[in-house]
C-alpha positions as CSV (number, residue, x, y, z in Angstrom):
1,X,-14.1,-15.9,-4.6
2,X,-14.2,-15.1,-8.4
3,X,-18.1,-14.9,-7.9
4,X,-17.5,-12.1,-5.1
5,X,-14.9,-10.0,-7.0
6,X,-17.8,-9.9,-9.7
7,X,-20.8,-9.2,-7.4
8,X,-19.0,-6.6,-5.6
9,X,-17.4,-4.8,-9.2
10,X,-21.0,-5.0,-10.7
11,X,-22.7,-3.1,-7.6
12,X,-19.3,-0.1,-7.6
13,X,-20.3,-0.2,-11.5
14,X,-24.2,-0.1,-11.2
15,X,-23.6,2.8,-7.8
16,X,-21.3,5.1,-9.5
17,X,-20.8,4.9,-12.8
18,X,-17.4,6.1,-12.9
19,X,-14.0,4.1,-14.0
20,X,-11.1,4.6,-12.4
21,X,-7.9,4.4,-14.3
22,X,-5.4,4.1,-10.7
23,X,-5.6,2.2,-7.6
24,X,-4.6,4.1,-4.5
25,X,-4.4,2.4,-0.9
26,X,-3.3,4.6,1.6
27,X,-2.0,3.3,4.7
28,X,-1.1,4.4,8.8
29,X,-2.2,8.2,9.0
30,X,-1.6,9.0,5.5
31,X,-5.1,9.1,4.5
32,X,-4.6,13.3,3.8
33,X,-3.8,12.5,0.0
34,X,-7.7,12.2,0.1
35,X,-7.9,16.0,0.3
36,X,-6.3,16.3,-2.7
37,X,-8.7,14.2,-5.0
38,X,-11.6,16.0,-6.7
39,X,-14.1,14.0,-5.0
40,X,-16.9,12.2,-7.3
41,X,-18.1,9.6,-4.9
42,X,-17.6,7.9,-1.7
43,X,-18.7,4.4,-0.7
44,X,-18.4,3.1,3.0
45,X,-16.9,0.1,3.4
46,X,-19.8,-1.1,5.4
47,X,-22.4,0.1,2.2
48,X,-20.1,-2.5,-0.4
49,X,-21.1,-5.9,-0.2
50,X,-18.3,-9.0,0.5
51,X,-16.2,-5.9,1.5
52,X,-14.1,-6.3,5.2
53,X,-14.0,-3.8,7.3
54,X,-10.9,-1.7,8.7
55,X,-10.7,-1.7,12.3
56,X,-7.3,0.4,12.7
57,X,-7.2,3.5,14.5
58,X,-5.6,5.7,11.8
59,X,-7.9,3.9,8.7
60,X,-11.4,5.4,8.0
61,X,-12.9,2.9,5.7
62,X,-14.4,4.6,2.7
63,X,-13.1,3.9,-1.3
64,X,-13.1,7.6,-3.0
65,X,-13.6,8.1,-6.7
66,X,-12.3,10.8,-8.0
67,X,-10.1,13.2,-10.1
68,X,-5.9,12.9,-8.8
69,X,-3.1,14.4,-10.8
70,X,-6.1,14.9,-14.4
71,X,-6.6,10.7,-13.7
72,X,-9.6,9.0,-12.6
73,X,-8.8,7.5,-9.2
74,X,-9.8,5.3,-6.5
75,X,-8.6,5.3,-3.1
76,X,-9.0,2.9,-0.2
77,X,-8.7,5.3,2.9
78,X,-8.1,2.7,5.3
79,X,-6.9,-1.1,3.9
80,X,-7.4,-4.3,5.7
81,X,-4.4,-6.4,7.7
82,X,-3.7,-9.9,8.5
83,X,-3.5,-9.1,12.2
84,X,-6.9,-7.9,11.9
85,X,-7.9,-11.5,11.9
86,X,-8.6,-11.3,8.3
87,X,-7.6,-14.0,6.1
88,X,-5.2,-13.4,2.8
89,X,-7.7,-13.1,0.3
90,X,-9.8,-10.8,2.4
91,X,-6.8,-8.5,2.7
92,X,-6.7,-8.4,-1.0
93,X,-9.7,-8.6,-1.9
94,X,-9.9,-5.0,-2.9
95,X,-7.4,-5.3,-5.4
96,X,-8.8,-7.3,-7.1
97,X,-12.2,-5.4,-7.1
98,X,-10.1,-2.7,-7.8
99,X,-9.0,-4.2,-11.2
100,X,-11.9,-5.7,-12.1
101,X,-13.6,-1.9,-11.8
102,X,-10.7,-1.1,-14.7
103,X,-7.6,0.5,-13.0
104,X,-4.2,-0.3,-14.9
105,X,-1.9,0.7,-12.5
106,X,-1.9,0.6,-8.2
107,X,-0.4,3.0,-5.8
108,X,0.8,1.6,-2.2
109,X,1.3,4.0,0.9
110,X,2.0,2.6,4.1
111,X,4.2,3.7,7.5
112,X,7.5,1.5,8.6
113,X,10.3,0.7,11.2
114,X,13.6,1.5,9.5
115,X,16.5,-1.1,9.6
116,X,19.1,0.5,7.5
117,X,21.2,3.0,9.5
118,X,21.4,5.2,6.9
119,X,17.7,6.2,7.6
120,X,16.3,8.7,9.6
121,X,12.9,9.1,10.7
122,X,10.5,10.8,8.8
123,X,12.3,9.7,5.4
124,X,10.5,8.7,2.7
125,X,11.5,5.4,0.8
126,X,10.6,4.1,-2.8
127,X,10.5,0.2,-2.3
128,X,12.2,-1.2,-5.2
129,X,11.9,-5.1,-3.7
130,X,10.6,-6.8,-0.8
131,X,10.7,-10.0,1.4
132,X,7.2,-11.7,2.0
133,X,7.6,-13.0,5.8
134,X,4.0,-13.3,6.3
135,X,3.1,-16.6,7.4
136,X,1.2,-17.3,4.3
137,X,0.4,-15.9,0.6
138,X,-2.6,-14.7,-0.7
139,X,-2.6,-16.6,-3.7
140,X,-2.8,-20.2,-1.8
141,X,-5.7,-22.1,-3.1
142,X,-7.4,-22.3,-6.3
143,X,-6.2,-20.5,-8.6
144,X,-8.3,-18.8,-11.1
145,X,-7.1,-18.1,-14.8
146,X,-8.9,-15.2,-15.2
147,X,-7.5,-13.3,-12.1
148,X,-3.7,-14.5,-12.8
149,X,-1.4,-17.4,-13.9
150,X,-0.6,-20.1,-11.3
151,X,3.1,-19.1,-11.1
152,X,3.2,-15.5,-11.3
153,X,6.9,-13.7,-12.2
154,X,7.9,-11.4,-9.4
155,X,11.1,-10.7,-10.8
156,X,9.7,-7.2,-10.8
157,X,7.2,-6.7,-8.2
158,X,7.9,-2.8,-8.1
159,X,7.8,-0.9,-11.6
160,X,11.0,0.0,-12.7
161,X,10.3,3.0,-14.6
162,X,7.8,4.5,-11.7
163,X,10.7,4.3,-9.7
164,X,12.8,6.4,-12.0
165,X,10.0,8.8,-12.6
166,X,9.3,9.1,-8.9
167,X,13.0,9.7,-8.0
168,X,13.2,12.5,-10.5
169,X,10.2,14.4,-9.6
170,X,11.6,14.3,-5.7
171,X,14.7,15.6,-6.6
172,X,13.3,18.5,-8.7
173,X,10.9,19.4,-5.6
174,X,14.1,18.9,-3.6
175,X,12.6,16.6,-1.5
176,X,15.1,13.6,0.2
177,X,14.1,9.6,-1.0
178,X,15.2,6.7,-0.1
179,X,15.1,3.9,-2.2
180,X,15.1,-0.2,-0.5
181,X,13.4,-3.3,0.3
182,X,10.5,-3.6,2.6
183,X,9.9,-6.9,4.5
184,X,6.2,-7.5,5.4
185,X,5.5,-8.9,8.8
186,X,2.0,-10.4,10.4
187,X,2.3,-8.3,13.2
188,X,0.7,-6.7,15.0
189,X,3.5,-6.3,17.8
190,X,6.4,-4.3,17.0
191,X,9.8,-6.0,16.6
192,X,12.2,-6.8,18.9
193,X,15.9,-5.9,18.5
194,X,17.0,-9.2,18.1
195,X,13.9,-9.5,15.0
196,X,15.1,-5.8,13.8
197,X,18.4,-7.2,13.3
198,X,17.1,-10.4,11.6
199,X,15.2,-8.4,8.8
200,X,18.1,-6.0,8.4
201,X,20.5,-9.4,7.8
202,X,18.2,-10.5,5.5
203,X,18.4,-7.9,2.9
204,X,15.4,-5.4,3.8
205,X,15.6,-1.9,4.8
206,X,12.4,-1.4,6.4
207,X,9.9,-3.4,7.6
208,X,6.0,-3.1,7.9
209,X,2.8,-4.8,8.5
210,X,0.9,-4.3,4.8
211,X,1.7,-3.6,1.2
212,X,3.0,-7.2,0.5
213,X,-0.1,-8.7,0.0
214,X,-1.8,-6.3,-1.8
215,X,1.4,-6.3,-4.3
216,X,1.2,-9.6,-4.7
217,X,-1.8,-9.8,-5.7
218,X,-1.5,-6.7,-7.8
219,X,1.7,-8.3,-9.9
220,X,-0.6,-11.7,-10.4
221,X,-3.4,-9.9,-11.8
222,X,-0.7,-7.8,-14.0
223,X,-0.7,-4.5,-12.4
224,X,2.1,-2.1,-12.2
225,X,2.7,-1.2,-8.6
226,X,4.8,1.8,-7.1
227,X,4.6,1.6,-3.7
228,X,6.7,4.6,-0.6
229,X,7.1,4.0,3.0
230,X,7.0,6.7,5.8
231,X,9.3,5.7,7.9
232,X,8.5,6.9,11.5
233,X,10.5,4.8,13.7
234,X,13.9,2.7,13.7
235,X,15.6,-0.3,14.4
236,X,18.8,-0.2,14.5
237,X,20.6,-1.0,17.8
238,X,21.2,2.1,20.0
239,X,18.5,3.8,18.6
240,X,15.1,1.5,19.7
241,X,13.0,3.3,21.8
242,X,9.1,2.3,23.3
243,X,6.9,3.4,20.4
244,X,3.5,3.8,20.1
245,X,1.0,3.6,17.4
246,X,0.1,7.1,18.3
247,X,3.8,7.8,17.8
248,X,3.7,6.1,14.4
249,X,0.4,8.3,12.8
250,X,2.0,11.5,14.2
251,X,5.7,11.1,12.1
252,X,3.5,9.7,9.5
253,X,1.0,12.6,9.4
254,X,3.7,15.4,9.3
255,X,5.8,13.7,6.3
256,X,2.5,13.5,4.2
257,X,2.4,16.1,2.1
258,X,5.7,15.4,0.6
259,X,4.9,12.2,0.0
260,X,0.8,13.2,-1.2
261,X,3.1,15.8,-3.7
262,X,4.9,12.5,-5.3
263,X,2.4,10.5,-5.6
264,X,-0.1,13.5,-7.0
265,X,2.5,14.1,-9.8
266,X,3.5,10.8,-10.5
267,X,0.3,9.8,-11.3
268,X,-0.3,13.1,-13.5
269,X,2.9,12.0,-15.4
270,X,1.3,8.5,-16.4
């Protein structure tokens, strides 16, 4: 693996020539933050070698290099999932690409089911914790010293002071945030009640299919992550209804922008 991460940082580095200082991986029908990046380059997933390939509706496969917020940035537009029948470390796989091409901090977008009643849909939360329930971790195996220790702390997994700096610049653009847990599921079927009221029980307030990987790998490699959720449906009982990923992408689509406008000036702020 530590031979691919190489190969595939060496061929971004020998295409491009451009170091990106933030990692940005945009999940479910948020892939508009895009528009806001002064665009350098764009690979296809398909043109980068040992790279998977995103086979979501809603996830166009392309890393952009660019300008975000006066930082050098690159953004996955379209990440990988374990219900894809993708394995752990190909999920992650381009975070560690990502870090090995120089960024020191990563970015984490992705839509969710809320489970705390207090939520409404279209709300945006800041994840301040989450529970892993993914059948397996992506840092199973041989471990490698030069990506992370063996044991990594996740005592932190979600920066502390992004949070605070991300809660300030919603409240001075008035803009409503939530702040919870997120629990990250295999998918790719949506929860029943009786699993919507399991993951509330458990401590989380939302719940998705992504993000917990890719932080995971993130914190053992040493990254700062900030991660938001969309949330665009909810589980809470006497409020289920028969939802759609078409459903999903359209509440995620429409709360975008205020969620592109936190992330834009958070990472000007850094």
């Amino acid at each position: 693996m530590l031979e691919q991460i190489k190969q595939t940082a060496d061929f971004i580095e020998k295409t491009i020539n451009f170091k990106p200082q933030v990692g940005i991986i945009l999940g479910t029908g948020l892939g508009g933050l895009v528009k806001e990046i002064e665009t350098h380059h764009v690979l296809p997933y398909e043109q980068i070698p040992n790279f998977p390939l995103s086979t979501v509706e809603g996830h166009s496969g392309k890393l952009i290099f660019g300008k975000l917020g006066g930082k050098n940035v690159v953004a996955m537009q379209g990440r990988f999932h374990y219900y894809e029948g993708y394995d752990m470390k190909q999920v992650t796989f381009p975070v560690r690409v990502m870090k090995y091409l120089g960024i020191e901090k990563l970015f984490v977008s992705n839509a969710s089911g809320g489970v705390n009643p207090n939520f409404e849909i279209g709300d945006l939360m800041i994840l301040n914790d989450h529970v892993n329930l993914f059948p397996t971790n992506p840092l199973i195996g041989k471990n490698y010293p030069e990506l992370g220790p063996r044991f990594p702390d996740m005592s932190e997994p979600y920066d502390h002071q992004l949070i605070a700096l991300a809660k300030e610049i919603a409240n001075k653009n008035n803009i409503n945030v939530q702040v919870g847990s997120y629990a990250g599921v295999s998918g790719p079927c949506l929860e029943t009640p009786a699993e919507y009221r399991y993951i509330r029980n458990i401590g989380a307030d939302a719940v998705g299919m992504s993000t917990v990987p890719e932080v995971i790998v993130g914190r053992h490699m040493g990254l700062p992550c900030f991660a938001i959720s969309i949330i665009t449906d909810m589980g809470v009982d006497g409020r289920i209804v028969k939802v759609t990923h078409e459903d999903v992408q359209r509440v995620a689509e429409k709360a975008e922008p205020k969620m592109t406008l936190i992330m834009k000036e958070l990472i000007s702020q850094i």
